[in-house]
C-alpha positions in Angstrom: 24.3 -19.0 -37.8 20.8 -17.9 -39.0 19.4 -20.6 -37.2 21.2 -19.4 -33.7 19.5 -16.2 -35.0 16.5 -17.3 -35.5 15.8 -18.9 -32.5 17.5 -16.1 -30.4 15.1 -13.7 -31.7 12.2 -16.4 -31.1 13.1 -16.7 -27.3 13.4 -13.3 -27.1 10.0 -12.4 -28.3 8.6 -15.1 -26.0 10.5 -13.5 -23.3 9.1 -9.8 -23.6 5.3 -11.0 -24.3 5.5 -12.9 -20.7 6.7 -9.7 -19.4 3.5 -7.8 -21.3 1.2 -10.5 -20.2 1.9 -10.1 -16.2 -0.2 -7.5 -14.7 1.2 -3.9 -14.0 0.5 -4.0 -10.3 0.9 -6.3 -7.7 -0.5 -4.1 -4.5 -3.7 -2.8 -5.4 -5.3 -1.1 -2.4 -9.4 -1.0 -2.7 -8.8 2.4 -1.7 -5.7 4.2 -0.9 -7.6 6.9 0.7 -9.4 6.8 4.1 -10.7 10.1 5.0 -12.1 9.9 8.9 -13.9 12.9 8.4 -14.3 15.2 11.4 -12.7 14.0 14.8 -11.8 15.4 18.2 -8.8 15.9 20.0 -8.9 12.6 22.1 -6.9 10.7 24.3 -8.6 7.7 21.9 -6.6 6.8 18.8 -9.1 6.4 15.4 -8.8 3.8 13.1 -8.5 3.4 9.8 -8.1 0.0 7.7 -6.9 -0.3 3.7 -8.1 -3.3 1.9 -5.5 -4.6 -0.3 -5.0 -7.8 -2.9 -2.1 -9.2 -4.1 -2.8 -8.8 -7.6 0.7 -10.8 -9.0 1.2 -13.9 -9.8 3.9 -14.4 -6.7 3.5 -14.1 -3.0 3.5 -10.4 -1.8 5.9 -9.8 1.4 4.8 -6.3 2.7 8.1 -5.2 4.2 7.3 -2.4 6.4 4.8 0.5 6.3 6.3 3.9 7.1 4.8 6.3 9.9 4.9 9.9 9.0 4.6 11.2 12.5 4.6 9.6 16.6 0.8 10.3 16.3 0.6 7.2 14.2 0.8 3.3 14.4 0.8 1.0 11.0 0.3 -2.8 11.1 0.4 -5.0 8.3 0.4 -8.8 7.7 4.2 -10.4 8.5 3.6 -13.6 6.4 3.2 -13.6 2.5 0.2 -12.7 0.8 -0.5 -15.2 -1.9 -1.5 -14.4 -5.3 -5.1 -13.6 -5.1 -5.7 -13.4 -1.8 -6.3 -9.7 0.5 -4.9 -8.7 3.6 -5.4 -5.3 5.3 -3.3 -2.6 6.5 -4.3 -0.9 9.7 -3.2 2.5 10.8 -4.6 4.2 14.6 -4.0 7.9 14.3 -3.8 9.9 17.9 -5.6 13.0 17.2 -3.4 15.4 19.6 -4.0 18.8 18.2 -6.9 20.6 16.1 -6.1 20.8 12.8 -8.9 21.3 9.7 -7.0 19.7 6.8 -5.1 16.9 8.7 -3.7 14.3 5.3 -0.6 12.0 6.0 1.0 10.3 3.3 2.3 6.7 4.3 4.5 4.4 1.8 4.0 0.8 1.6 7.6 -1.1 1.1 7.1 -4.5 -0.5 8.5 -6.9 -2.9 5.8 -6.0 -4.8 4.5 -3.4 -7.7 4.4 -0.6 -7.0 7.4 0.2 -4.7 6.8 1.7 -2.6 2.8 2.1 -2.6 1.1 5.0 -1.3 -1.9 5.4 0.9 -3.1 8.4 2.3 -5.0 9.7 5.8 -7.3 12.6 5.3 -9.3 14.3 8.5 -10.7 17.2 10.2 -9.5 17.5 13.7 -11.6 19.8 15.9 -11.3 20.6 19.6 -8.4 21.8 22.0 -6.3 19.5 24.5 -6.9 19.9 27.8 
């Protein structure tokens, strides 16, 4: 019996300092913040593109990116991301109204860490539609 205890306790320790070892986050944008600065009213969407790397030691499946608004179009990779490697997430904003402190908040769904990820838009839209 104190051998079964023994080596129940061994495992899991073993168990818990894999856990420890892997790292904290799998999605790690190079910036979760794109700020287009001042724009016009357009009939032209702007672009902005987030960096990311899959940080985990398993392939990253970004499930879908959510849109906060019709002015807005997300794409993201459809295959896996494997460990290491980057892929980029693109979002077009249609600027169709002034507004000076323009942010949208868009989640990132994935099978990774964190869940869902955060990235934000930041601009100054000046001008009136015609």
């Amino acid at each position: 019996m104190k051998r079964f205890l023994i080596s129940f306790l061994l495992l899991l320790f073993c168990g818990l300092a894999s856990l420890s070892a892997q790292p904290k986050k799998t999605l790690v944008f190079d910036n979760n913040t794109q700020n287009l600065g001042t724009i016009s009213v357009s009939e032209n969407g702007y672009t902005a593109v987030y960096s990311f790397t899959n940080a985990g030691l398993l392939p990253l499946q970004i499930q879908v990116v959510s849109e906060p608004c019709i002015c807005t179009k997300a794409s993201w990779p459809k295959e896996e991301i494997a460990p290491g490697d980057k892929g980029e997430i693109t979002i077009t904003y249609q600027a169709n109204e002034p507004n000076d402190n323009m942010s949208l908040t868009f989640y990132v769904y994935s099978n990774g860490i964190p869940n869902p990820a955060v990235i934000f838009l930041k601009a100054k839209v000046k001008g009136s539609k015609k």
